[in-house]
N, C-alpha and C positions, 0 to 999 in steps of 0.2 A: 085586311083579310086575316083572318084567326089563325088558319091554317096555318101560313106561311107565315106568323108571326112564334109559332110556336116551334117552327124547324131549326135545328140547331145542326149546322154543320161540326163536323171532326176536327175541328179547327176557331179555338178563340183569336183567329187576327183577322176574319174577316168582314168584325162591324163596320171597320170603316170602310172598305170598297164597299159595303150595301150601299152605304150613303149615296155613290153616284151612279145609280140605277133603279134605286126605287122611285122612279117619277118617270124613267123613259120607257116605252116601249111602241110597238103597232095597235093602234087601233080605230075599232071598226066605224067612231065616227069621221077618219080621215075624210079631207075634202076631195072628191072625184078630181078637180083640178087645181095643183099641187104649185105651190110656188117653194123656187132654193132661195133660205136666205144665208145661207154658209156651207163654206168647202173647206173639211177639212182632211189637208192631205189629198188622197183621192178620192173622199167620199162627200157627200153631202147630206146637209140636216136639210128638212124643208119646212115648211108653214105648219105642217099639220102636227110634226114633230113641235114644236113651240107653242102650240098650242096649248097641246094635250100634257104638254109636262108642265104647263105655269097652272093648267086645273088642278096638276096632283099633285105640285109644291103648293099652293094654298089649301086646298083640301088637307093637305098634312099639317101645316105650319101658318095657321088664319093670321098670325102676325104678320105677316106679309104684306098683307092687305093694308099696311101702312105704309107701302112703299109706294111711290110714285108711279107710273104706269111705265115708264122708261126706267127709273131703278131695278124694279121686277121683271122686265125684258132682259135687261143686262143680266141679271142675275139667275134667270131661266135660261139666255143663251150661254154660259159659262156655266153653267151646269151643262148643258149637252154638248159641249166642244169639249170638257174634262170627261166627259161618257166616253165621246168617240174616241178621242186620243186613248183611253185604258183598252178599249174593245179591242185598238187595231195594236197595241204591243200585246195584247194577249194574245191575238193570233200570230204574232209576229214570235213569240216566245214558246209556241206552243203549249200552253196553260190552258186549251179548252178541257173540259170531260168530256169521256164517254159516252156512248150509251149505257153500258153499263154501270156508269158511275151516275149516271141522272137514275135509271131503276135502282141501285143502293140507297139512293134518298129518299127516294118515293118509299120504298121499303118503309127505310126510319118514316117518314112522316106519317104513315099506316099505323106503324108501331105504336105512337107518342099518341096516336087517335085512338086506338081500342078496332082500328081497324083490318077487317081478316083478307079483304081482297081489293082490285083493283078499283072496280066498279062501287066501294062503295066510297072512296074517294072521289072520284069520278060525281058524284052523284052530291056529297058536298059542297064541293067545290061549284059546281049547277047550283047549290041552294042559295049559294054568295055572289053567285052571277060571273064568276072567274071561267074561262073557257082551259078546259084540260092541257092543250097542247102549250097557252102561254103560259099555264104554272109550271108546265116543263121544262121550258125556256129560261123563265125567271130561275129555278134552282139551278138551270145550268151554268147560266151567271154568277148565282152565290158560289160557286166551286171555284168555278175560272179565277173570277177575284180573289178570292181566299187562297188560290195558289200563286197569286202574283204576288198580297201584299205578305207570304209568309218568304217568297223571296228577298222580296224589297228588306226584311229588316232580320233575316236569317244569321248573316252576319255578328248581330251586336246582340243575341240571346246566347252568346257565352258568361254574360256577365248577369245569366238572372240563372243559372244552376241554382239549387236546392240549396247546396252548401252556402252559397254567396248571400241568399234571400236569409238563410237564417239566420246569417252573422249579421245583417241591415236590422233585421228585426228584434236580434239582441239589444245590437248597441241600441235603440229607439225603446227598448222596455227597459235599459240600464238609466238610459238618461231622466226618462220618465218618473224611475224610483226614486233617482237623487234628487230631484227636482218635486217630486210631489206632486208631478202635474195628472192632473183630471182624466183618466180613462174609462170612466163609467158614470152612469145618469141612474139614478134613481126616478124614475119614472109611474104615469100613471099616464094611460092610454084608452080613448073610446074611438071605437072605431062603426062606419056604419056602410055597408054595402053599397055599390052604386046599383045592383039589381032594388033592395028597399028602399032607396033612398035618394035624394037629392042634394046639389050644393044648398039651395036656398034651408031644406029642413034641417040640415046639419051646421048652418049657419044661427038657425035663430037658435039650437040646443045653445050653441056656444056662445049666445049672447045674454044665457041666462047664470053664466057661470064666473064667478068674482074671484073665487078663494079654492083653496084644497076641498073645504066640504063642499062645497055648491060641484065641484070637480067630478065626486066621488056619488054625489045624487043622481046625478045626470049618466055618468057611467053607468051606476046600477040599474039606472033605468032603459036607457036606450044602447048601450054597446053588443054589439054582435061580435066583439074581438074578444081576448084573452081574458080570463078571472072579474069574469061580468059581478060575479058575489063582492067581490073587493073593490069594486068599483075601478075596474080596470089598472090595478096593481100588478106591475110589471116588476116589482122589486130592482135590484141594484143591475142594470144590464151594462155589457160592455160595449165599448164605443164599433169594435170591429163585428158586433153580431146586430147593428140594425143596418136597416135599408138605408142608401144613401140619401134617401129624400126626408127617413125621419131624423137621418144624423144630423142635416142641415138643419133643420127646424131645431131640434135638440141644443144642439152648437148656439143656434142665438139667444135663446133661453137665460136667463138666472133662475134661482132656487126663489122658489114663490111667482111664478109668471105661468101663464098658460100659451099656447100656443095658436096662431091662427088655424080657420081649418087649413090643410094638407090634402092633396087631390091626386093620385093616381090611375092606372087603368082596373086597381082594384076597387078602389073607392073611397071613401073621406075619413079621416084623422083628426084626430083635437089628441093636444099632449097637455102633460102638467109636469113640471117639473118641482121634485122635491128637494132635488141635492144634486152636486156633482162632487163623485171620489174617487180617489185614485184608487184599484186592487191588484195583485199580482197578476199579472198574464200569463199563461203556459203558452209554447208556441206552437200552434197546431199544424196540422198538413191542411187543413183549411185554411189557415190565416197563410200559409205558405200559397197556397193555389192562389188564393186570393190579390194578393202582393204578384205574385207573377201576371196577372191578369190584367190587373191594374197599371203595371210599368209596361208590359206589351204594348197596351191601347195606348199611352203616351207615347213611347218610342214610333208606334206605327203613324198615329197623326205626326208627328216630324216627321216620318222618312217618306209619308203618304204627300203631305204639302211638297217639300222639295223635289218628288218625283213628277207632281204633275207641273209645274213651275218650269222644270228642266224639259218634259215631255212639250209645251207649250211654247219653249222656246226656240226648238227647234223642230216645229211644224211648220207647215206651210199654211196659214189659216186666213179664210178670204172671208168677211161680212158682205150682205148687199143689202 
């Protein structure tokens, strides 16, 4: 759903609690007559719940689909035992929101739309087939979560202070200079929309291209991305200002190789790499933010794994 992909709570620690509730929830094609296949604690999951989250973990993740029909069981039921276990310490910790705090979201999510009233969310959300009251729900979740896992690692964010982050990031642009090692790709870039475009069409551009010219034809011709005249000349960029998915790609690269395409929810990529050099870095309050965000999200998957490990072992949790 667009919407809800686009809402950004007050809070960078709560990607990973998303993870264990974007695939659960109530719905309307429940089975009238309901079988328990787990109790946990004092609650129970049933058939319909199992169901309905192994359609929304493969609809999310078609990799799946290589999994055994019992491996994918297992691993849709340990998905909704790690749900319920979070749900019931949330209530047990008091970490629900408001009402008020569910309308501040809705708010923002209005905002981030161009939206001026209730109704006209309301009426999107209808166009994506989402019913109003479970996107209610769902955001009330993202909060809940988001205040548990900013408990869970609250703790150990004394040691990512401003001052701390920018002395890591010295010494790493100190060592970098002595060393000579590569922070920047000299780059050339074509990019082609997924609204114009397809894998297969952005597949056969790229299999018409050998060398930097053939690169640079091809760019001029078809790129819908940056300095289409230069044939998508990207000049010298540093490693900390691309996206992770073209650093990856980049990072495998030598000077003279091009890239496979590259596929995100924007659309498709082909890179050419001309060089890799090392240049000075200034340390920004972006690469600060960035660096904090990034050791967050590690810290939080460790304190996340061990917290439901620990929540799991001292449940009471029944299969049938």
């Amino acid at each position: 759903m667009h919407l809800l992909k686009k809402f950004k709570l007050n809070t960078t620690l709560c990607s990973i609690g998303l993870l264990i509730t974007m695939f659960h929830g109530k719905h309307a094609w429940a089975k009238v007559i309901d079988k328990v296949v787990a109790r946990v604690n004092n609650e129970i999951i049933l058939m319909s719940d199992l169901e309905s989250t192994r359609r929304g973990m493969l609809a999310q993740a078609p990799n799946l689909k290589t999994l055994t029909t019992e491996e994918l069981n297992t691993k849709v039921m340990d998905q909704l035992i790690n749900d319920k276990l979070v749900e019931q310490e949330i209530e047990k910790r008091g970490f629900g929101p408001s009402e008020s705090d569910i309308q501040a979201s809705l708010r923002s999510v209005m905002q981030q739309n161009g939206m001026k009233n209730i109704d006209e969310l309301r009426f999107a959300l209808k166009q994506e087939g989402v019913v109003f009251e479970e996107y209610k729900q769902s955001l009330a979740k993202q909060q809940a979560q988001g205040r548990l896992m900013a408990w869970l690692i609250r703790p150990k964010l004394k040691d990512l202070s401003v001052d701390n982050i920018k002395k890591v990031l010295e010494e790493k642009k100190q060592q970098q200079a002595s060393e000579k090692k590569d922070n920047a790709f000299e780059l050339y870039m074509l990019f082609k929309a997924r609204q114009t475009s397809s894998l297969k069409e952005v597949q056969k551009i790229n299999s018409k291209i050998k060398n930097q010219n053939d690169f640079i034809k091809q760019a001029k011709k078809h790129t819908e991305g940056p300095a289409p005249t230069e044939g998508g000349y990207l000049g010298v960029v540093k490693k900390t200002d691309l996206k992770q998915n073209i650093l990856q790609a980049a990072e495998s690269l030598e000077p003279g190789q091009k890239s496979s395409v590259i596929e995100d929810e924007n659309g498709f990529y082909l890179l050419f790499l001309k060089d890799k050099q090392y240049v000075d870095i200034e340390i920004s309050d972006a690469m600060v933010e960035a660096y904090k965000q990034q050791e967050e999200s590690k810290l939080l998957a460790k304190a996340f794994e061990r917290f439901v490990i620990d929540l799991r072992r001292k449940a009471n949790i029944q299969k049938y």
